[in-house]
Structure formats: C-alpha cells, structure tokens
C-alpha positions as CSV (number, residue, x, y, z in Angstrom):
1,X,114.9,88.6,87.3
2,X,113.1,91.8,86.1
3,X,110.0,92.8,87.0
4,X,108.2,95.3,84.5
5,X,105.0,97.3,83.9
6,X,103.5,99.2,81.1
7,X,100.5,101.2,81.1
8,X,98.0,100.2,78.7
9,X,96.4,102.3,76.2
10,X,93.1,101.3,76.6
11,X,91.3,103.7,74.3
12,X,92.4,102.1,71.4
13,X,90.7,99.4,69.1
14,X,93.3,96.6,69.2
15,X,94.2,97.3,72.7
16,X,90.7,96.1,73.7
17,X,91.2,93.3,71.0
18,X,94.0,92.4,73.0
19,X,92.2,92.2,76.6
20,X,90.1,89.8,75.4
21,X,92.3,87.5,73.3
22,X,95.2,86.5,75.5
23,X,96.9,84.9,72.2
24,X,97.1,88.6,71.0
25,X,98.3,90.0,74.2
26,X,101.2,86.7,74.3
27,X,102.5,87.3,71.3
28,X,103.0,91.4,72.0
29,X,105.1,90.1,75.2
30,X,106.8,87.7,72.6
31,X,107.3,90.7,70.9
32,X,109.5,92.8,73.5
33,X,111.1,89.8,75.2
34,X,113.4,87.2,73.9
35,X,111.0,84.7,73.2
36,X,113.0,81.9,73.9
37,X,113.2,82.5,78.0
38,X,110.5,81.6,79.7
39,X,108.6,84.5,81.3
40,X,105.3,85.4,83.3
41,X,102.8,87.8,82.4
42,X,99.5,89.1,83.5
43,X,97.1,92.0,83.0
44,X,96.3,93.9,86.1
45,X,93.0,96.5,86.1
46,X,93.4,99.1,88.8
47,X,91.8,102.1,89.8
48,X,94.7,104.7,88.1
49,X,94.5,102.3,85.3
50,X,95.1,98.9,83.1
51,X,98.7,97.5,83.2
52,X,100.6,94.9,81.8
53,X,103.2,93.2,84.1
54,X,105.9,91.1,82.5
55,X,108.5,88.8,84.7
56,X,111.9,88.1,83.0
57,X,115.4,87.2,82.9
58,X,116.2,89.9,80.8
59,X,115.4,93.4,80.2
60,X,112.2,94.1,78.1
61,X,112.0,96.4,74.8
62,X,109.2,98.0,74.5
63,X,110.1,99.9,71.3
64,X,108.0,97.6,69.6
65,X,104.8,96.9,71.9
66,X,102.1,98.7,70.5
67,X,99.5,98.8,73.2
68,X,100.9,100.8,76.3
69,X,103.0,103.6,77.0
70,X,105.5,104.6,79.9
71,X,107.1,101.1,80.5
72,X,109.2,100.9,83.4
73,X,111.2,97.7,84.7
74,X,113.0,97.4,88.0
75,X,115.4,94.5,89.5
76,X,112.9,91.5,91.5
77,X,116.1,89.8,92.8
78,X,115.9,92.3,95.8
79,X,112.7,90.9,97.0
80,X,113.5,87.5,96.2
81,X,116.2,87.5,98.8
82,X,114.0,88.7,101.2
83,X,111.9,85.7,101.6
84,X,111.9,83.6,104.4
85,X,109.8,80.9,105.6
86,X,106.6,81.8,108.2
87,X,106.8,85.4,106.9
88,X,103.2,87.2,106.0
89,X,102.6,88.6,102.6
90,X,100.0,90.5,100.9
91,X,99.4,88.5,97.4
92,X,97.7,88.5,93.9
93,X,97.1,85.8,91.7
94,X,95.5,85.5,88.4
95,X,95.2,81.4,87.7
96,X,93.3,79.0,86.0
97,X,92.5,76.4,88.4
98,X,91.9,73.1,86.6
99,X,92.1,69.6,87.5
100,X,92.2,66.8,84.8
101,X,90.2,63.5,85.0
102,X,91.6,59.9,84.0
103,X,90.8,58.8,80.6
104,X,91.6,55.2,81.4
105,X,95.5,53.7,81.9
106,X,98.0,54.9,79.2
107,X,95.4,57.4,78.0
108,X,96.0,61.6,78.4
109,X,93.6,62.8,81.2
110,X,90.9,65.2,79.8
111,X,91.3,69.0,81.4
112,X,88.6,70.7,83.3
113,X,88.2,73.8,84.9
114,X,87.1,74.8,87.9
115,X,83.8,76.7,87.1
116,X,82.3,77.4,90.9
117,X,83.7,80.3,93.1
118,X,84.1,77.7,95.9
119,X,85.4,75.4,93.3
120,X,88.5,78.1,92.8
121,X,89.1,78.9,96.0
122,X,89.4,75.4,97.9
123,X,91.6,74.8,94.4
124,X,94.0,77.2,95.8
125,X,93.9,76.4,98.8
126,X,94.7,72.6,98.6
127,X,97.8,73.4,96.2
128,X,99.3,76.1,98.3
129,X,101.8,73.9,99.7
130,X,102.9,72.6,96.7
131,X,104.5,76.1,96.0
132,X,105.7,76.3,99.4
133,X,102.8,78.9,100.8
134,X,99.3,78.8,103.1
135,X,96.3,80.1,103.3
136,X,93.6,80.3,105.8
137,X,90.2,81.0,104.5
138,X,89.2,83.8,105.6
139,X,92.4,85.3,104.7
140,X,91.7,85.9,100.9
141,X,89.3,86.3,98.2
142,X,88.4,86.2,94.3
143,X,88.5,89.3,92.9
144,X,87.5,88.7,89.6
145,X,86.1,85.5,88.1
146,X,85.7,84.8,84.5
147,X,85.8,82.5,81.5
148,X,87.2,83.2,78.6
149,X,87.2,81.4,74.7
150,X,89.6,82.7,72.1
151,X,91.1,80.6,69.0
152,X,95.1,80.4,68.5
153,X,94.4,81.2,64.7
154,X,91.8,81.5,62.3
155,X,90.0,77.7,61.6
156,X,91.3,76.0,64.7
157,X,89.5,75.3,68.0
158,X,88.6,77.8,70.7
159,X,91.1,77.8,73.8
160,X,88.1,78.2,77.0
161,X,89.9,79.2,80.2
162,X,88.5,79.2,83.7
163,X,90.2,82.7,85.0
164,X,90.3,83.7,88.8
165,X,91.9,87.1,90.4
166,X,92.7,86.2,93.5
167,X,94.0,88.7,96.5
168,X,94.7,88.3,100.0
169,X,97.7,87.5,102.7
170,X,99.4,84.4,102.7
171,X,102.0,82.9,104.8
172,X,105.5,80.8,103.9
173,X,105.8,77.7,104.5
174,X,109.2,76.9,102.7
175,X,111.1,80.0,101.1
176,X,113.0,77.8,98.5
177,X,109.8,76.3,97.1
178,X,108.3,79.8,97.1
179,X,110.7,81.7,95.6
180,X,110.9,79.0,92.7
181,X,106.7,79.4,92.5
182,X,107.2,83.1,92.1
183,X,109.6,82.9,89.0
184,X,108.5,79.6,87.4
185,X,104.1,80.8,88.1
186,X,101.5,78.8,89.2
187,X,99.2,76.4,87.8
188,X,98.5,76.0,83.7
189,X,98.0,78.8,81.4
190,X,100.8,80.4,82.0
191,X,101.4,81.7,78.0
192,X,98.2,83.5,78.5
193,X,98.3,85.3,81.5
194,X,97.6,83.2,84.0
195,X,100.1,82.0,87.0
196,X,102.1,85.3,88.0
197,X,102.2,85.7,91.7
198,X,103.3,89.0,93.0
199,X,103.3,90.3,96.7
200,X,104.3,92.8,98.9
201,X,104.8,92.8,102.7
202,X,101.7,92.6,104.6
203,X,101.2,94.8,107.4
C-alpha cells in the first residue's frame, strides 16, 4: 500500500470548486490512480496548509492532477506491520455516520445520517469494534462537523452527506480486523472522502 499527499492549491477557482463538491475532487483521484483499484481518500486542513491524502495499491501520477503541487507518496506497509492488538494510537477519521431504517421485509432500508454531534460520536463509538478498535469517551473528539449537498451531474439529484472529523487515541482490540479497516475505510462514502483512517503512535 502507498500512502500519498499533495498540497493543494487553494488559491485557485476550481480548487475551491473542488472542496466543496467531492464528485469533482473523486474524479481528480480517478484521474492519477488506476481507477479500477479500490483506494481511500480524504482532504485534510491543517495549519501549514490543505492536503489531499490518497491510499493505494499502486503508485499515484500526479502529472495530471490539476489542483495541488509537491506530491509525495511513501510505503504504508511499514506501519501496517507494526500493529498489534492492545496498542495505543493517536487517530483521524473523516466518516459519514449513517444508519438505515427498515422499509418493510424485502424492501431496501432508507439511509439517514446522523445529524447531532452526540449522534456521531456514540456512532463511532458503538462500531469501533467492528473494525477491530476502542474508544473511551473522553478519549476523542469531533473536529469538524458538516453537511454537505452536491449533484453527480448536471439534472440528477443532490448527494447530502452527514461529514464528521474526528481525532483522538484509540486502542486495538484485534490487529487483523484493524489493519483490514485501515486499507478497506470505514463506514459509507468512501468515493467521496469519507472513511480513511490514519494514525500515528500515541505517546
């Protein structure tokens, strides 16, 4: 796996076009990785600056991504072997935690988001160990909350995502699960930003 980051260019017009419409921003990291391997992506906006971060198999080319400079991409199998179960991370998370409600038997549930702060963090909490991790509460936060409506193309019906930024320590419960939860994401949404997990050793 590959774990990259490119700086984004901010100033410009269809940059900020971009930051608002993840459907524009997903098909940019269609652009400069094979779009047929599943990947994780997610914007990240931190005091030196706004970054994209991509997760892939393979190497990205970002010859042809037009909104950030200076990409750089390093090897995320090293810290994949490094996980073990009861060890203490520091974590960030940008989900959209949803739940669906029964339509009836042998009819699709209808998806909802979770629109209340305490809404989206007791949803993270109670599917933590699904992807092999805990959380106490007083052990993370929400960072940033928003929700966002943007259309796939012109004429068709807005996409509304419940967003959360979540950042904290967390502790693992079962390595295997985790590691898979790290590569494969979390949650729905994952084509537009939403589900990458990243951490780094807590101190």
């Amino acid at each position: 796996m590959i774990l990259s980051r490119i700086k984004l260019t901010t100033e410009m017009l269809s940059t900020k076009r971009a930051l608002v419409n993840p459907q524009i921003m997903h098909a940019a990291v269609e652009s400069c990785v094979d779009s047929v391997e599943r990947k994780l992506w997610r914007v990240d906006e931190l005091s030196t600056g706004v970054y994209l971060l991509i997760l892939s198999r393979n190497m990205p080319n970002f010859t042809k991504f037009e909104f950030g400079v200076n990409g750089e991409s390093k090897d995320y199998n090293t810290l994949l072997e490094q996980m073990e179960s009861q060890m203490r991370l520091g974590f960030r998370l940008c989900a959209n935690p949803a739940y669906t409600k029964s339509a009836g038997t042998g009819k699709r549930g209808q998806i909802y988001a979770h629109v209340t702060i305490e809404q989206r963090r007791k949803w993270l909490i109670e599917k933590s160990s699904k992807w092999g991790f805990a959380l106490e509460e007083d052990d993370f936060g929400i960072v940033a909350s928003d929700n966002i409506s943007f259309r796939r193309k012109h004429g068709q019906k807005p996409v509304e995502l419940g967003i959360a930024v979540y950042e904290g320590v967390l502790t693992i419960e079962d390595h295997e699960v985790f590691k898979k939860a790290l590569t494969d994401g979390i949650g729905r949404a994952k084509a537009y930003g939403c589900g990458m997990l990243t951490v780094v050793k807590s101190i």
